[in-house]
MDAnalysis code that builds the backbone (N, CA, C; Angstrom):
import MDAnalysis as mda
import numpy as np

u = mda.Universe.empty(534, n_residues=178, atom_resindex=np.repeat(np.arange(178), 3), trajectory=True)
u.add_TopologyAttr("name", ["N", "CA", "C"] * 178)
u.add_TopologyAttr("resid", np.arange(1, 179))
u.add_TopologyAttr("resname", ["UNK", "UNK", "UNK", "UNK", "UNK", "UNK", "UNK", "UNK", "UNK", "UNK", "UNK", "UNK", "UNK", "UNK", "UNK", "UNK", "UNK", "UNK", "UNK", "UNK", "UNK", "UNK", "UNK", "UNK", "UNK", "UNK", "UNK", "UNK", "UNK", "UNK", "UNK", "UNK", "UNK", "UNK", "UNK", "UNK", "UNK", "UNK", "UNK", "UNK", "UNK", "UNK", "UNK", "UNK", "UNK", "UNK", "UNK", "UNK", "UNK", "UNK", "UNK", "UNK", "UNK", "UNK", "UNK", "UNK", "UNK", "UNK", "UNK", "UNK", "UNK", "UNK", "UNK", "UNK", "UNK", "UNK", "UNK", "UNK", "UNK", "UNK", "UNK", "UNK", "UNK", "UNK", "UNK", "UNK", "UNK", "UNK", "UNK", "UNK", "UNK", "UNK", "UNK", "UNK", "UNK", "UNK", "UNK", "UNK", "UNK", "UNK", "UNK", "UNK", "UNK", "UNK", "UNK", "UNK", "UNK", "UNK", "UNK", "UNK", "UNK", "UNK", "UNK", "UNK", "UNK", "UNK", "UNK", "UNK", "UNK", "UNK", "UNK", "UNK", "UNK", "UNK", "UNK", "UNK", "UNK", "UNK", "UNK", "UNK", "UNK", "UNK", "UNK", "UNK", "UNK", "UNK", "UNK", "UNK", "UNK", "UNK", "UNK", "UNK", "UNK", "UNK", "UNK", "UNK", "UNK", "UNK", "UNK", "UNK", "UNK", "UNK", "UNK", "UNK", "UNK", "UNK", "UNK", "UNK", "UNK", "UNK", "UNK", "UNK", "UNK", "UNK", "UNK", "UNK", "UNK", "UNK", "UNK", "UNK", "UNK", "UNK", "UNK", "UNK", "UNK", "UNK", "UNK", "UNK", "UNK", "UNK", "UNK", "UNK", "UNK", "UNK", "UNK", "UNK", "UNK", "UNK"])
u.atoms.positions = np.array([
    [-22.749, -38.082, 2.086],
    [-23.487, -36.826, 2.070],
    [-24.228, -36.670, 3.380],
    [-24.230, -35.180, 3.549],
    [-25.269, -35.201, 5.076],
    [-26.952, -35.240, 4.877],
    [-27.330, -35.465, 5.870],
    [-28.792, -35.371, 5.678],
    [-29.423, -34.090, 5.736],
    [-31.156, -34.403, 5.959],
    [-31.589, -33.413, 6.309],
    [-31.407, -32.617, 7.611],
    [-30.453, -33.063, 8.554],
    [-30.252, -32.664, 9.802],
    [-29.216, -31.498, 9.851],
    [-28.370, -31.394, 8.731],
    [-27.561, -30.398, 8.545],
    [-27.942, -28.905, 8.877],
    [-28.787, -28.710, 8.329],
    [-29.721, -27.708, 8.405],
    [-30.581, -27.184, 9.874],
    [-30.532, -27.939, 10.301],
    [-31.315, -27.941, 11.917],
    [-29.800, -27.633, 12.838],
    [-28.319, -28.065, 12.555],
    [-27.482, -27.919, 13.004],
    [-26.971, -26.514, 12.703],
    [-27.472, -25.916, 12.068],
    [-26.947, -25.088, 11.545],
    [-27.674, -23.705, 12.409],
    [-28.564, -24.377, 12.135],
    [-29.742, -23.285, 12.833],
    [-29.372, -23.221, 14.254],
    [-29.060, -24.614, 14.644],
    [-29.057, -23.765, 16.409],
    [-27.843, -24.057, 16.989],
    [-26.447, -23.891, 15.910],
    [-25.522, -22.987, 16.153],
    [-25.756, -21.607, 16.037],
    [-26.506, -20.850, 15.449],
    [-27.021, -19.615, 14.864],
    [-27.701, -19.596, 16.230],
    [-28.424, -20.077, 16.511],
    [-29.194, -19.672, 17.954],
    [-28.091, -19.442, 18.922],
    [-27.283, -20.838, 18.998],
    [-26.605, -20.495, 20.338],
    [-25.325, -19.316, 20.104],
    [-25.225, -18.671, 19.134],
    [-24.571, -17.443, 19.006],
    [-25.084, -16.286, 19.701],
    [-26.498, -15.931, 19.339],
    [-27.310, -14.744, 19.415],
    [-27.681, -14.885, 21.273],
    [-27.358, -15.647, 21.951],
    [-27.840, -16.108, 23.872],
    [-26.705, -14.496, 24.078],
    [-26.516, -13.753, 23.914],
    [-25.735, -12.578, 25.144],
    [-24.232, -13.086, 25.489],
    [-23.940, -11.816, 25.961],
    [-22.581, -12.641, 27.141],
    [-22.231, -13.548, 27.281],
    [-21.367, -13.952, 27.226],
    [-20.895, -15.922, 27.982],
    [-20.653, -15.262, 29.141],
    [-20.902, -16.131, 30.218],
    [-20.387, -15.993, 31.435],
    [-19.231, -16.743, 31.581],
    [-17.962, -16.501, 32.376],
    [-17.029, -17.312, 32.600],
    [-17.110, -17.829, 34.001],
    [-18.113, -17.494, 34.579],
    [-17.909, -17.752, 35.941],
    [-18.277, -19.231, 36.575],
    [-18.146, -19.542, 37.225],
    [-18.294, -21.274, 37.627],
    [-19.574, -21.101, 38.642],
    [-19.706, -20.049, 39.617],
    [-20.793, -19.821, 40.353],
    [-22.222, -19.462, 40.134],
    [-22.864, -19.270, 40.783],
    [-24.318, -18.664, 40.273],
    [-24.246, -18.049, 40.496],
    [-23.598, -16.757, 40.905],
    [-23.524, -15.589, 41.982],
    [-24.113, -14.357, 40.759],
    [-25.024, -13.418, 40.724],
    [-25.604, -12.523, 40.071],
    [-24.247, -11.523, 40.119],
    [-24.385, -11.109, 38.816],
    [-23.387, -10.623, 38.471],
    [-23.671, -9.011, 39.304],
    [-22.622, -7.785, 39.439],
    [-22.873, -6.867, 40.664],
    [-23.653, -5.689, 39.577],
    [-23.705, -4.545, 39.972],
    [-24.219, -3.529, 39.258],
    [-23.293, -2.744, 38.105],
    [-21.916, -2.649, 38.782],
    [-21.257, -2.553, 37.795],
    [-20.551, -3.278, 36.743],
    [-20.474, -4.176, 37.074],
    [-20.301, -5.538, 35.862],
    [-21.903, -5.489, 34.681],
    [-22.827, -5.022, 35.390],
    [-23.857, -4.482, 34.427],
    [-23.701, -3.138, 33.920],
    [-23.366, -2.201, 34.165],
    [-22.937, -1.509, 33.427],
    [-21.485, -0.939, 32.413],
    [-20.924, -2.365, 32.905],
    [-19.751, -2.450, 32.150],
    [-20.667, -3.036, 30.667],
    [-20.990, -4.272, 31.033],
    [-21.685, -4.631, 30.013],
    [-22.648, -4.099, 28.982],
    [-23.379, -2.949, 29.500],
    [-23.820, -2.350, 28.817],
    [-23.628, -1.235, 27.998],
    [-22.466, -0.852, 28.607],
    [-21.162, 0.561, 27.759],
    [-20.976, -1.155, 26.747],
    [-20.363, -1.616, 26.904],
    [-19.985, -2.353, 25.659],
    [-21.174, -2.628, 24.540],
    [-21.845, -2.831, 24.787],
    [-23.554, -3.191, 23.911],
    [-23.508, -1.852, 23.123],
    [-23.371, -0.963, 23.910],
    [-23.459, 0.468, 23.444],
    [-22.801, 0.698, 22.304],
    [-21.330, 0.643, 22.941],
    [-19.978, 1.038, 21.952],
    [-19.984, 0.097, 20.439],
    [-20.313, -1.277, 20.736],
    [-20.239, -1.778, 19.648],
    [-21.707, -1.628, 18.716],
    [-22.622, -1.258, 19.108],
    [-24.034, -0.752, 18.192],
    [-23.518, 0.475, 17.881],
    [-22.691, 1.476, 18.235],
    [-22.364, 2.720, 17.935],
    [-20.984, 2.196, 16.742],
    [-20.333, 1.503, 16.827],
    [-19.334, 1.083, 15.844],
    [-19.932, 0.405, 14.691],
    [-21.094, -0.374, 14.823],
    [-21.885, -1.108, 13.889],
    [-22.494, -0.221, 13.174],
    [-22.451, 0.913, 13.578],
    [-23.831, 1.671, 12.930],
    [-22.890, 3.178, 12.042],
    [-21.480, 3.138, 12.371],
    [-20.015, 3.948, 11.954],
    [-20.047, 3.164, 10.856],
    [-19.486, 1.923, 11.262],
    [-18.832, 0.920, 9.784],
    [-20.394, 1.496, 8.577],
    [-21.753, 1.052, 9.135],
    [-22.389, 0.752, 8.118],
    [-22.258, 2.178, 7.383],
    [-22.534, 3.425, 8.096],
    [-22.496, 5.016, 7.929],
    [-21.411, 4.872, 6.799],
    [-20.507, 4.869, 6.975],
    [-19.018, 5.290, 6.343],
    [-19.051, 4.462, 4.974],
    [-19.699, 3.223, 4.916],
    [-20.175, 2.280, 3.803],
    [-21.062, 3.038, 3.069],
    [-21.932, 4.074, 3.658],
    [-23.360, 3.797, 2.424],
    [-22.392, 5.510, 2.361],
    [-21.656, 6.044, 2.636],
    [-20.860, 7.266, 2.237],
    [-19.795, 7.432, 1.376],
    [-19.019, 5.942, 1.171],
    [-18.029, 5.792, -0.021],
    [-19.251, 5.582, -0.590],
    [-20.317, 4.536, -1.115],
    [-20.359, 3.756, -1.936],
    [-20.997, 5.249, -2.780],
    [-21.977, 6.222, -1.755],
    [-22.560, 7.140, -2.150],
    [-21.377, 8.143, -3.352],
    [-20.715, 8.367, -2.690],
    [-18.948, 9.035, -3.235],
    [-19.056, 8.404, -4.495],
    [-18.906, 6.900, -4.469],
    [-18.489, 6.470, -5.640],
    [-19.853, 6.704, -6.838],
    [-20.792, 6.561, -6.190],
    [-21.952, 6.756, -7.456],
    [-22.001, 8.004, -7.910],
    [-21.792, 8.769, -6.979],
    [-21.886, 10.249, -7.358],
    [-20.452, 10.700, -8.245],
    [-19.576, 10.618, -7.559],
    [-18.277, 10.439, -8.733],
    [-18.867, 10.375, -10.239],
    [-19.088, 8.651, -10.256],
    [-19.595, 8.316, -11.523],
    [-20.416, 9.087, -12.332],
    [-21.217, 9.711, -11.818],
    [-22.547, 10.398, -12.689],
    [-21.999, 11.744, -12.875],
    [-21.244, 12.416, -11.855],
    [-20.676, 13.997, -12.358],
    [-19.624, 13.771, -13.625],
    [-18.782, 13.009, -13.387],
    [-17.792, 12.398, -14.624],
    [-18.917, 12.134, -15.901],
    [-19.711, 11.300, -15.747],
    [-20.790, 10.875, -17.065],
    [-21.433, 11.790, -17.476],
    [-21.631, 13.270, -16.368],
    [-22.466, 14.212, -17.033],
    [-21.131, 15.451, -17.648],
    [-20.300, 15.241, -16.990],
    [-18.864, 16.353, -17.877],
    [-18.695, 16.083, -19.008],
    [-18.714, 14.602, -19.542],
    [-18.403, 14.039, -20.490],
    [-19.618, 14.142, -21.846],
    [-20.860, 14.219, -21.338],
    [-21.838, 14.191, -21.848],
    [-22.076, 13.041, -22.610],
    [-21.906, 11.795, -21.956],
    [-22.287, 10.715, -22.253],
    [-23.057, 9.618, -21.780],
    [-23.632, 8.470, -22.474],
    [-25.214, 8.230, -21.958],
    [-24.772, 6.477, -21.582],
    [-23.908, 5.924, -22.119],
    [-24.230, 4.746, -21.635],
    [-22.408, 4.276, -22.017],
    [-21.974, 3.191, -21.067],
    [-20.696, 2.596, -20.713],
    [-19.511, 2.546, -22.510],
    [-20.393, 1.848, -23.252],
    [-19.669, 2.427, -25.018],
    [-19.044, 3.657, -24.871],
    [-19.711, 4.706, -24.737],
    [-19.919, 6.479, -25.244],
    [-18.742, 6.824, -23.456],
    [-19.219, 6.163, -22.745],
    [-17.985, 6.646, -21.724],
    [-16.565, 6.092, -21.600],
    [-16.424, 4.667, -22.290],
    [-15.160, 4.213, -22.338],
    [-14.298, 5.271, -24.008],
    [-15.139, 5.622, -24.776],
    [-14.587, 6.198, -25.812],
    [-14.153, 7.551, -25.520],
    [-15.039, 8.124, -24.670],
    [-14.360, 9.435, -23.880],
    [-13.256, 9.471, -22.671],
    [-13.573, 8.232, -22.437],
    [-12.087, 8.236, -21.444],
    [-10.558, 8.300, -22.711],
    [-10.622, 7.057, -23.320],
    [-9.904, 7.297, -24.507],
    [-9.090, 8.651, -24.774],
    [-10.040, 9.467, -25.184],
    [-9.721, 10.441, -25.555],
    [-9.028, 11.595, -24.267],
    [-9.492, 11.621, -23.557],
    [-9.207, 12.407, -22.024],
    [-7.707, 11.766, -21.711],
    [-8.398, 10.772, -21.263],
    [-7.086, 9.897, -20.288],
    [-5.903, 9.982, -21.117],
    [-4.680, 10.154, -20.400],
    [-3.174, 10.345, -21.409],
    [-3.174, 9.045, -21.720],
    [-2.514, 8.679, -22.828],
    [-2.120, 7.366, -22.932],
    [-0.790, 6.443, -22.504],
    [-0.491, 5.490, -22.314],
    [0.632, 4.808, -22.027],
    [2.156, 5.350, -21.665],
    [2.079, 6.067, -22.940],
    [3.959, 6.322, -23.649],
    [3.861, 7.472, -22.485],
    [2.414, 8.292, -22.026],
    [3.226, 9.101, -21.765],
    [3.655, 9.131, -20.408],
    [2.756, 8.032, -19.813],
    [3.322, 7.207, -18.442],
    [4.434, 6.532, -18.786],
    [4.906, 6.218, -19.627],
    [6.364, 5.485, -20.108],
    [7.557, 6.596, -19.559],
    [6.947, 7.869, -20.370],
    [8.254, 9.180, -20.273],
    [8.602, 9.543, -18.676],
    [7.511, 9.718, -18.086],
    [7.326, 9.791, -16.387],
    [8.102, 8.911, -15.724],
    [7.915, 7.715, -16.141],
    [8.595, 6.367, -15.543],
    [10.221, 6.499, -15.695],
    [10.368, 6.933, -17.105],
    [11.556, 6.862, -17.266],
    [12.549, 8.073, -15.886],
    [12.135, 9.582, -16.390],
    [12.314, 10.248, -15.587],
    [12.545, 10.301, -14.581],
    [11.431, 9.738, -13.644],
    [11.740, 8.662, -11.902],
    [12.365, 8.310, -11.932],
    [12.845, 7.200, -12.727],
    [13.987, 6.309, -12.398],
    [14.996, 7.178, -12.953],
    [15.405, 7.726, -13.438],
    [16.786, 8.579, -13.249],
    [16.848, 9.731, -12.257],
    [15.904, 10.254, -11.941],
    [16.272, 10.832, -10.855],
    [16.819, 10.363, -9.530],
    [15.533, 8.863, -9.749],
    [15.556, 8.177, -8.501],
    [17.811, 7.705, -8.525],
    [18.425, 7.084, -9.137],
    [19.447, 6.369, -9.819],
    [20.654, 7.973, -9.273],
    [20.102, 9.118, -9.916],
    [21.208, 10.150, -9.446],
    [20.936, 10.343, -8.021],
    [19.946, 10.060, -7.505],
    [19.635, 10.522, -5.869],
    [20.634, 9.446, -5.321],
    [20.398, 7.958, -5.819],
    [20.936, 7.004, -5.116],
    [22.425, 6.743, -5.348],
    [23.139, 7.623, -6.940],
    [24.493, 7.578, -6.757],
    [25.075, 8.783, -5.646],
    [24.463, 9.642, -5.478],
    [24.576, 11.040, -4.721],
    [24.811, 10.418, -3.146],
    [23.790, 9.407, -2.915],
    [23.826, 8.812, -1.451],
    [24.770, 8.410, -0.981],
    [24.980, 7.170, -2.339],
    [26.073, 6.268, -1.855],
    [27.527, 7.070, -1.790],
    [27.533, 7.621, -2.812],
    [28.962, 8.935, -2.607],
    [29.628, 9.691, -2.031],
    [28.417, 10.012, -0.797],
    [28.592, 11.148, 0.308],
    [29.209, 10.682, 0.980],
    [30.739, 11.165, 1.480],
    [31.433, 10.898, 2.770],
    [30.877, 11.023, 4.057],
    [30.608, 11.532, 4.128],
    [29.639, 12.091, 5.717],
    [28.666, 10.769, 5.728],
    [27.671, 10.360, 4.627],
    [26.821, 8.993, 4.668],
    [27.697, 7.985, 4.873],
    [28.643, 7.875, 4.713],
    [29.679, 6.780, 4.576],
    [29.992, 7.011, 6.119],
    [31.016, 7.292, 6.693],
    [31.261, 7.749, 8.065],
    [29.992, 7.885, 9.016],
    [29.023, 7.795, 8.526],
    [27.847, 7.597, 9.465],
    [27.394, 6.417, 9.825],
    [27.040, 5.993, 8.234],
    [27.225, 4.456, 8.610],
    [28.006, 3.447, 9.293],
    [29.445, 3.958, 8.488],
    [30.757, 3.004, 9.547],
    [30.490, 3.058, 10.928],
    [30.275, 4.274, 11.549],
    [30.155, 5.020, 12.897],
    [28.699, 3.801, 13.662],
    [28.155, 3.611, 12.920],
    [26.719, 2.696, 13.239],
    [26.760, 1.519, 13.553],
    [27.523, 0.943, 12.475],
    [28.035, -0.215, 12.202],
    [28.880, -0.929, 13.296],
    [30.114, 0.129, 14.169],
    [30.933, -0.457, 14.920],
    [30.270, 0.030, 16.125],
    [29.072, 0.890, 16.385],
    [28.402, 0.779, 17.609],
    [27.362, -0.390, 17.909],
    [26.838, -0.713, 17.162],
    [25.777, -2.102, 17.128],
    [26.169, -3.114, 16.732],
    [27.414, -3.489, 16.011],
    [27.695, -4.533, 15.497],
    [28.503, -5.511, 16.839],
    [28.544, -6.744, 16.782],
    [29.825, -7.346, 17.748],
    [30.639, -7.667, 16.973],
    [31.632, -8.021, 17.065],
    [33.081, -8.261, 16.514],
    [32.692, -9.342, 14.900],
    [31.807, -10.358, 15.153],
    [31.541, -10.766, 13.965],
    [30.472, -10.487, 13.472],
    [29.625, -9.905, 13.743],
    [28.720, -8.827, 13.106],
    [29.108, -7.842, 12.468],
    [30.109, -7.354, 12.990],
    [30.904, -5.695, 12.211],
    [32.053, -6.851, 10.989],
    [32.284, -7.838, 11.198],
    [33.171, -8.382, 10.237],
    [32.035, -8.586, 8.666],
    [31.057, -9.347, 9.121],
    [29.860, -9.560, 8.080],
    [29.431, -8.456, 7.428],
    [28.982, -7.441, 8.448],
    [28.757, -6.339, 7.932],
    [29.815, -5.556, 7.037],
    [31.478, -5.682, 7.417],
    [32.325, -5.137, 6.569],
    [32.325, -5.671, 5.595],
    [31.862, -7.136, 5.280],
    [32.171, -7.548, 3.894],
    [31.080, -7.269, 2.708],
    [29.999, -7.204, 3.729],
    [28.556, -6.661, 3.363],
    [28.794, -5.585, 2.320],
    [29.503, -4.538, 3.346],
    [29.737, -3.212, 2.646],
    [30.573, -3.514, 1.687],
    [31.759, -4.221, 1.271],
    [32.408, -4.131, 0.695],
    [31.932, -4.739, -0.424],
    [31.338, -5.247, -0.899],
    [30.500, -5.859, -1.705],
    [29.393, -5.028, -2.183],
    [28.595, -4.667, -1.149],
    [27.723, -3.277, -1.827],
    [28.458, -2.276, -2.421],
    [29.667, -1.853, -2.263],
    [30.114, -0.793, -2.465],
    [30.660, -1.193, -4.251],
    [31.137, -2.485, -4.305],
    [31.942, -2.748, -5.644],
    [30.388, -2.659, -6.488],
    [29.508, -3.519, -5.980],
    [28.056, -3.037, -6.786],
    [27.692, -2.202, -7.369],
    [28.015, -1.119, -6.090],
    [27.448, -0.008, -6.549],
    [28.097, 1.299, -7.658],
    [29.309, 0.628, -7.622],
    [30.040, 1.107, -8.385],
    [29.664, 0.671, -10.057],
    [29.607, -0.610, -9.907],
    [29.505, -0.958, -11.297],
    [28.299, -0.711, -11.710],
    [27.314, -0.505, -11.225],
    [25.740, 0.281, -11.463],
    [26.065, 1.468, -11.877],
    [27.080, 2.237, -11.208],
    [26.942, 3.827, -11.570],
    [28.006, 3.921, -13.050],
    [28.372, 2.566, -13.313],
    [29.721, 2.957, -14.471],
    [28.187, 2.656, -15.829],
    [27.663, 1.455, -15.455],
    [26.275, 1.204, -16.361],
    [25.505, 2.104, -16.544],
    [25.005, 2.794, -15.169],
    [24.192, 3.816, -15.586],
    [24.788, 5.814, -16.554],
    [26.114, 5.546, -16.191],
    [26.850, 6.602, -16.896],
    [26.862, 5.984, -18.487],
    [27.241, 4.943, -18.899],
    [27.433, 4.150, -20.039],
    [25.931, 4.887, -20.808],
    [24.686, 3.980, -19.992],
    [23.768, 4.222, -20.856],
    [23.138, 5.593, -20.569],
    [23.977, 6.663, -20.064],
    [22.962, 7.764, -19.842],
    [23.465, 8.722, -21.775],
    [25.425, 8.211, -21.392],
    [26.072, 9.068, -22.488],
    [25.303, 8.217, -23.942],
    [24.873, 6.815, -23.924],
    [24.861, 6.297, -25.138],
    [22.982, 7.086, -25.756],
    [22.298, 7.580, -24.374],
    [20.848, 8.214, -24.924],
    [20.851, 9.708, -24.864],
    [22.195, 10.382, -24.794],
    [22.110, 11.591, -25.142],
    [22.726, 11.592, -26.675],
    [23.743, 10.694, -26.734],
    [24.367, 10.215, -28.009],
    [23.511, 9.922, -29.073],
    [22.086, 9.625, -28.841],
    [20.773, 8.812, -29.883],
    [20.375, 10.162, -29.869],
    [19.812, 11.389, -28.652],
    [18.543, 12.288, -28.813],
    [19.471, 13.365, -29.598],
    [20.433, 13.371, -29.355],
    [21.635, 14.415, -30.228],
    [21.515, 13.591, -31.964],
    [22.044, 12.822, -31.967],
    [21.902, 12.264, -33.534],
    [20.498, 12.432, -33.685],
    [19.046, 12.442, -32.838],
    [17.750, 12.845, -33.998],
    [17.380, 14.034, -33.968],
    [17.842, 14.878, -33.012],
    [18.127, 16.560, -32.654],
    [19.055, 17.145, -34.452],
    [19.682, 16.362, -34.646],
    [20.723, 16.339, -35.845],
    [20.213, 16.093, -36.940],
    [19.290, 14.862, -37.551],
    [18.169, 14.368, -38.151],
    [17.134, 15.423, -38.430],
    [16.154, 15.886, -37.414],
    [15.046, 16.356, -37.563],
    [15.414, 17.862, -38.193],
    [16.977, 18.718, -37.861],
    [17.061, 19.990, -38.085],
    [17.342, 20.304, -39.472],
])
């Protein structure tokens, strides 16, 4: 364990932080007038950045308190219980971020069979491929493709599979419910 000296070490590392400038220079030579006012645009700039960061800090945090209390007073509620039970009620729930999710991803899935499909995307790429590639680079890369391409095929036979098998379910409870 250290002693009581830890503490005294500590301290006048802390001192020898706060001494100014380091000089790098090996001479005694007084530094010129403009090397002092270089130095002092910097003193400047960074008390003007110190004093931004802190600004912009007490302006979210302000944002965020104020947020909080216009929300707590819409709601008309008095303490963290009475505001988590009104979020409850406000906030959508889960499923219906579930339905959204779902949606994305099929759009996202027809955008990306649409991509891969396009002749012109295809011929652009090839066109790319044999300008940047070298001879066994464009070979790697051909097998690359050829491999992405069987992929991508069998993704789009899966995603056709299960698109017909959930119109096949919403039709049978479309059928059900009538």
């Amino acid at each position: 364990a250290m002693g009581p000296g830890r503490y005294q070490y500590v301290f006048q590392f802390w001192k020898s932080l706060n001494q100014g400038p380091v000089k790098l220079r090996e001479d005694s030579s007084e530094e010129s007038q403009r090397e002092r006012r270089l130095n002092e645009a910097q003193v400047r700039a960074v008390k003007m950045m110190q004093r931004g960061v802190v600004l912009v800090t007490l302006l979210i945090f302000g944002s965020g308190v104020a947020g909080w209390f216009g929300v707590k007073r819409m709601l008309g509620v008095g303490d963290a219980k009475e505001f988590g039970e009104a979020m409850k009620e406000h906030a959508p729930q889960a499923s219906s971020f579930e339905i959204v999710g779902r949606r994305l991803q099929t759009v996202s899935q027809r955008w990306g069979d649409a991509i891969s499909s396009n002749e012109w995307l295809i011929r652009w790429r090839r066109n790319m491929r044999e300008r940047f590639n070298d001879p066994e680079g464009a070979k790697i890369a051909r097998e690359n493709s050829l491999v992405m391409a069987e992929r991508r095929v069998r993704q789009r036979i899966a995603r056709r599979a299960m698109r017909e098998a959930e119109d096949k379910a919403e039709a049978e409870a479309a059928e059900t419910t009538s």
